[in-house]
C-alpha positions as CSV (number, residue, x, y, z in Angstrom):
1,X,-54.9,65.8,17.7
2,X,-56.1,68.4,19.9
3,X,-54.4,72.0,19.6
4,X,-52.9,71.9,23.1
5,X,-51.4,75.3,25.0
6,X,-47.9,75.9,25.2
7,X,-46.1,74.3,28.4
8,X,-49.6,72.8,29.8
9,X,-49.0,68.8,28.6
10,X,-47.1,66.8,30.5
11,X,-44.3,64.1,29.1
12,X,-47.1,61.2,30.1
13,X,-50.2,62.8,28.2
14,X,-48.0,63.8,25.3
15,X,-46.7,60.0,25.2
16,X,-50.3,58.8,25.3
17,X,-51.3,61.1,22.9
18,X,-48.9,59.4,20.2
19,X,-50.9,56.2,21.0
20,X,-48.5,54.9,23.1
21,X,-49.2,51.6,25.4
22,X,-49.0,51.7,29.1
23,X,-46.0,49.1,28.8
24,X,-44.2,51.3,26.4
25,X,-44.5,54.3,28.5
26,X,-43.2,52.6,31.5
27,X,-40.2,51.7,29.2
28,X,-39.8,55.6,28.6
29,X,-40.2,56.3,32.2
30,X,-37.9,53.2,33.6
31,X,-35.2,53.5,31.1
32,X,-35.3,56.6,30.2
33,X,-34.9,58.7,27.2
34,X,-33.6,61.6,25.3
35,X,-37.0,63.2,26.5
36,X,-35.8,64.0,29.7
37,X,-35.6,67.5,29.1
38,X,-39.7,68.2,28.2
39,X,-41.2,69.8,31.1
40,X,-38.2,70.7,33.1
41,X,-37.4,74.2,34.2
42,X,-33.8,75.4,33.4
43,X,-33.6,77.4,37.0
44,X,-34.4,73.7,38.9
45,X,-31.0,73.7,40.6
46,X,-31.1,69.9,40.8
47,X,-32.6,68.7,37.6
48,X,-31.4,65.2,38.2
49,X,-31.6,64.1,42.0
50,X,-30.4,61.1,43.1
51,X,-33.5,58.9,44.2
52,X,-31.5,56.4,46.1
53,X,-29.2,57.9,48.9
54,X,-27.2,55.5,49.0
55,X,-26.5,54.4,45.9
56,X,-25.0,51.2,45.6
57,X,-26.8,49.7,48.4
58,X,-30.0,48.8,46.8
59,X,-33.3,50.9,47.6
60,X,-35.2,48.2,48.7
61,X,-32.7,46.7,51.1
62,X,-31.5,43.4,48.7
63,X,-28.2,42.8,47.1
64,X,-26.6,40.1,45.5
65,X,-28.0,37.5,42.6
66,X,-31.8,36.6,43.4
67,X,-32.2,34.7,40.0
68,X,-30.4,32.0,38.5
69,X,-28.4,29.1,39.3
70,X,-25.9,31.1,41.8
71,X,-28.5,32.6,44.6
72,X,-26.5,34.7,46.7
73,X,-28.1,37.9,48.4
74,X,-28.4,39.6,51.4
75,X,-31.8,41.1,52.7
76,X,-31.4,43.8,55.2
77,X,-34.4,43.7,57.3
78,X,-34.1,47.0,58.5
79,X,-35.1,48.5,55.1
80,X,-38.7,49.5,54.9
81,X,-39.4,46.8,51.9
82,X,-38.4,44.0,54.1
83,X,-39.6,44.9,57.5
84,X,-42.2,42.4,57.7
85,X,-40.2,39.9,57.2
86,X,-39.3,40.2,61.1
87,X,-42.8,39.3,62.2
88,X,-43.0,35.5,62.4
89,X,-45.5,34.0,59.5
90,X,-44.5,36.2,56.8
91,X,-43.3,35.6,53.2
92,X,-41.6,37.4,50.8
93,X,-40.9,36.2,46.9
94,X,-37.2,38.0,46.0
95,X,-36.1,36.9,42.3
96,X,-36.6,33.1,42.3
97,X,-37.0,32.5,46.0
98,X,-40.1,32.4,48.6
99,X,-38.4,33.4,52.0
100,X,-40.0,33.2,55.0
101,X,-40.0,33.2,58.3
102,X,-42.1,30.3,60.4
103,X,-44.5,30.5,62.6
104,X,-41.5,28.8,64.6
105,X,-39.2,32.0,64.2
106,X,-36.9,29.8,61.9
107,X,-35.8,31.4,58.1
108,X,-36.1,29.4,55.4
109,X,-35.7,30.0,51.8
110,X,-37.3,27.8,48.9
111,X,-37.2,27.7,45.0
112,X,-40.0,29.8,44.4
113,X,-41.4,27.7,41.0
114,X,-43.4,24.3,42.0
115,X,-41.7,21.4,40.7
116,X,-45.2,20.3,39.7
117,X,-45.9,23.0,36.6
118,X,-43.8,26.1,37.8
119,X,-46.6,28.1,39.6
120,X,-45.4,30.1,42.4
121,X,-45.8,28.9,45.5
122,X,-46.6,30.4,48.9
123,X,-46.7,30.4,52.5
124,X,-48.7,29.2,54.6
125,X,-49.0,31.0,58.4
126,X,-51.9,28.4,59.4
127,X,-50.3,25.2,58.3
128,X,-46.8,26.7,58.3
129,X,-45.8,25.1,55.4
130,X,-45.8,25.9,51.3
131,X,-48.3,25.6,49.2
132,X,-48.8,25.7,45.1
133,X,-52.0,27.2,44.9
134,X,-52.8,26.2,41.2
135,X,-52.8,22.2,42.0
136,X,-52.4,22.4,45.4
137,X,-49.1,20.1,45.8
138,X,-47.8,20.7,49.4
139,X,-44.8,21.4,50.8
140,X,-42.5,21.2,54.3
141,X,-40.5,23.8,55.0
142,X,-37.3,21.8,54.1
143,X,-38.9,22.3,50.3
144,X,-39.8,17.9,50.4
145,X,-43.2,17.2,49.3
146,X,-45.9,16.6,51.5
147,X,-48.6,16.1,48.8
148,X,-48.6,15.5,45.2
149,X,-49.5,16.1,42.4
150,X,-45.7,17.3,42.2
151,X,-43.1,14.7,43.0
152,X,-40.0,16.6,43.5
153,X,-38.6,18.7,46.2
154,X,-38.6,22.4,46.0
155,X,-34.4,23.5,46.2
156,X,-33.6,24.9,49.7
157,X,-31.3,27.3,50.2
158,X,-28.8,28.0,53.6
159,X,-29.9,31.4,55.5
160,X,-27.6,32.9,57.9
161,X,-29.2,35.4,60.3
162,X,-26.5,38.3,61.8
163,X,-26.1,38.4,65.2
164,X,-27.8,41.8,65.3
165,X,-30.8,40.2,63.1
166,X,-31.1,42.6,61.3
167,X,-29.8,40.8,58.0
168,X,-30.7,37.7,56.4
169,X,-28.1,35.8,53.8
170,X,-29.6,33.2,51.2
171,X,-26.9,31.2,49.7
172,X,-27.2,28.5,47.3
């Protein structure tokens, strides 16, 4: 290893020094470690800001269970993350569901997972309807077939708008 001047490496170039993966790393980094000390100055008087605000409300705007057999969340379409999902023709995959909203101003939220294979499927503005892009089984925006090769419906889920619209609610 290279002789390396006091206090000039950063955590990340020490970490990949050892030989470290880029996945490891983002386990260091996302989880967090005892390392959290390395590289920090003592007079910082806020070594450890809160990055959310508001904690407890989810940074980017969703709460609730987006995976699973209990979907229940609430997208608040104010949030930066989920301010396109205001302007008609735009999808968004959140845990295991495609939500989106038609080129007909209507919500709707799908199982995400073809019934075909489990590919991910996707919107489409120009034939406003969903596609499986891997075998190319189609869609309605009720989540019933329109074209093979999968032969069962995708699972729809019930979205309530708030009178303000500026939330969405997918239930199961």
């Amino acid at each position: 290893m290279n002789s390396i001047e006091k206090g000039s490496m950063k955590r990340g170039e020490f970490l990949r020094s050892l030989g470290l993966s880029t996945s490891t790393l983002m386990a260091f980094y996302c989880l967090g470690t005892t390392m959290t000390a390395c590289g920090s100055k003592n007079d910082d008087p806020n070594p450890n800001p809160d990055p959310d605000p508001n904690p407890g409300t989810g940074g980017n705007g969703i709460s609730g269970t987006t995976t699973g057999n209990n979907i229940n969340f609430t997208i608040d379409l104010t949030n930066s993350s989920n301010t396109d999902l205001k302007t008609a023709g735009n999808s968004k995959i959140i845990g295991d569901v495609l939500v989106a909203l038609s080129t007909t101003g209507n919500y709707v939220a799908l199982s995400k997972k073809c019934t075909h294979e489990g590919n991910t499927v996707g919107y489409r503005k120009a034939q406003n309807d969903i596609q499986c892009p891997v075998h190319l089984s189609e869609f309605t925006l009720t989540g019933a077939v329109k074209q093979g090769p999968a032969a069962s419906p995708l699972t729809a889920y019930t979205v309530t708008v708030s009178s303000d619209g500026n939330t969405l609610t997918v239930k199961a």
